[in-house]
N, C-alpha and C positions, 0 to 999 in steps of 0.2 A: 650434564652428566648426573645422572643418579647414584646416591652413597649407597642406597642397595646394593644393587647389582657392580660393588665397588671394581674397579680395572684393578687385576692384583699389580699390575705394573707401580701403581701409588705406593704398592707396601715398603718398595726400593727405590724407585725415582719421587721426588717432589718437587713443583716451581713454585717460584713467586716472586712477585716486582720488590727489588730494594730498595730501602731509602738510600738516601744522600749521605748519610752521615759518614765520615772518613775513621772513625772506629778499627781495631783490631778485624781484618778482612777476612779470619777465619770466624769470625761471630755469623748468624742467621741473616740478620740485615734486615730484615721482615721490617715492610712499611705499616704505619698505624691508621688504622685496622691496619691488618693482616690482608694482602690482596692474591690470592691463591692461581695459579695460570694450571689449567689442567695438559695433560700430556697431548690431545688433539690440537690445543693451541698451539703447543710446541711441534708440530706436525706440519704446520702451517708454515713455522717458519724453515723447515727442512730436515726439523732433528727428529730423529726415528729413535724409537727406545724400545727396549721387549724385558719381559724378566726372564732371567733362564736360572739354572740350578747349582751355583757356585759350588756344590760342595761335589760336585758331580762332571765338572768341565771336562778331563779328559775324552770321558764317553758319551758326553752330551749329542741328543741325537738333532734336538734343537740348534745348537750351535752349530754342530756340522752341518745343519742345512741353511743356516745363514748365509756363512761362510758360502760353501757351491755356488748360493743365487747369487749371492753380490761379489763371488770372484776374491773372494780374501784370501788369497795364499800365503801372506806373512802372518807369522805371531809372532810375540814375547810378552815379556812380563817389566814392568817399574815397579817398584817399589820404593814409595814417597814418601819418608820418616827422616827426622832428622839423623837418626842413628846410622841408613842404610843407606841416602843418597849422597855421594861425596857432591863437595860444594852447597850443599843445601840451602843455605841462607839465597847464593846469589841463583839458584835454580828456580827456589820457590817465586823470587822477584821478578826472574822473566815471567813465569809460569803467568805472573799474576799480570804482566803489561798487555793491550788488549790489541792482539793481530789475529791476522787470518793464516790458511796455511791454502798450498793451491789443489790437495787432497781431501778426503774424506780425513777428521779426525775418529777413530773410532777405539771406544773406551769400554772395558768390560770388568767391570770391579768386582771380584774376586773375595778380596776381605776389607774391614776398612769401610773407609766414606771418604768423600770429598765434596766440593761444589766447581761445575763446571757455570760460566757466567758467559748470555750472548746477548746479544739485542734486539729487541719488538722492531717491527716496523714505524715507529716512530724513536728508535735510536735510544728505550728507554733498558733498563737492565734485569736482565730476569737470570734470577738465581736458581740453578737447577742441583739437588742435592742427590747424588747417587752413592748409594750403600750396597752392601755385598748384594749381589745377586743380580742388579741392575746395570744394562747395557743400553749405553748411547751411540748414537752415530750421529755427529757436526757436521754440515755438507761442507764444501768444498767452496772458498768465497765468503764464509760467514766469520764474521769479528766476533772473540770471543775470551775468555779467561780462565785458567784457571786457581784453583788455592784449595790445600787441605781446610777442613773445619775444625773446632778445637781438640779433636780427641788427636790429629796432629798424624794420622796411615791412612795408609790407601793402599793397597796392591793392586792393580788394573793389568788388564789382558792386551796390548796394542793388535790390533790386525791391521793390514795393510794390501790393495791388490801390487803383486809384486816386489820389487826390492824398494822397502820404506826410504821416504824423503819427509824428514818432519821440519823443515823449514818453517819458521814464525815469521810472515811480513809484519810488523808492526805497524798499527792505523797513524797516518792513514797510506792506504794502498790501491786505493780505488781505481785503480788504472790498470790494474791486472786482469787477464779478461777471466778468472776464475771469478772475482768479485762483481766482475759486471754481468756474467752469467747468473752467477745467487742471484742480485738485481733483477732483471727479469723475469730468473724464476719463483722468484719468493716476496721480491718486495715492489711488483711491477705497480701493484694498484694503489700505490700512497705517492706513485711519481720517482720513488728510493734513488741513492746517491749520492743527493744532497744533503745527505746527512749531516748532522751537527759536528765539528771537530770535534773527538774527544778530549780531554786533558788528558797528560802524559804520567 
């Protein structure tokens, strides 16, 4: 990917491989060097991202064409601050345990930042930081986390096709055939499945 012709998508979404270290889980995490995954990687494994116009969301003409193609009839809104999520403490700590769900997750951050966390095809951990303006989509079967960073908000957009089901299996769940689907479709050519247990 050339820095020229930069993807504006970078100015709101960023990845990169974490290290190990068990630190305050809203810090960067940034492995040394710094190992950067650009957003076509993230493609690879399933997650779709676009930037669109946060300050504009009602009558976004973008959004609304989203939505149509991929059938999003649900929305609302989270908002993830300690001040405005009741339970926060024990919220943030699921947030942060790593399951899948048997849907699309799909995240559309509005104000704010967070890091949404999934895993490479070798089961390793890639850090993806979305700020206002920037929209993800998690396929459906993919292991993943997430945690505000330190400035501590988020307000995100949920879509959903039809009446939302935000169920978290917690890993491991690999018997459900939404995961064995991702499997095939994402992680066929490294053999996937066998992946590593992760710690709890």
């Amino acid at each position: 990917m050339t820095m020229g012709s930069a993807d504006k998508r970078e100015e709101v979404i960023q990845a990169w491989y974490m290290d190990d270290c068990d630190e305050d889980q809203r810090l960067p995490h940034h492995r040394e060097p710094k190992e950067y995954v650009s957003l076509d990687k993230l493609a690879e494994l399933g997650v779709l991202s676009w930037r669109l116009d946060a300050d504009n969301y009602e009558n976004d003409e973008e959004l609304k064409k989203i939505r149509e193609e991929r059938g999003y009839s649900y929305m609302d809104f989270c908002e993830v601050c300690p001040e405005k999520l009741p339970n926060y403490e024990e919220k943030i700590k699921n947030f942060f345990e790593e399951h899948l769900h048997t849907d699309e997750e799909i995240r559309y951050c509005v104000a704010g930042s967070g890091y949404f966390d999934v895993r490479d095809h070798n089961d390793k951990w890639i850090r993806v930081w979305v700020k206002k303006g920037g929209m993800i989509v998690l396929p459906a079967g993919i292991y993943h986390r997430f945690t505000l960073d330190t400035d501590n908000y988020i307000k995100a957009m949920r879509l959903f096709v039809g009446d939302p089901i935000w169920t978290p299996y917690n890993r491991p769940h690999d018997h459900l055939p939404a995961r064995k689907e991702y499997i095939k479709n994402f992680l066929r050519e490294e053999g996937g499945g066998q992946a590593v247990d992760a710690a709890a």
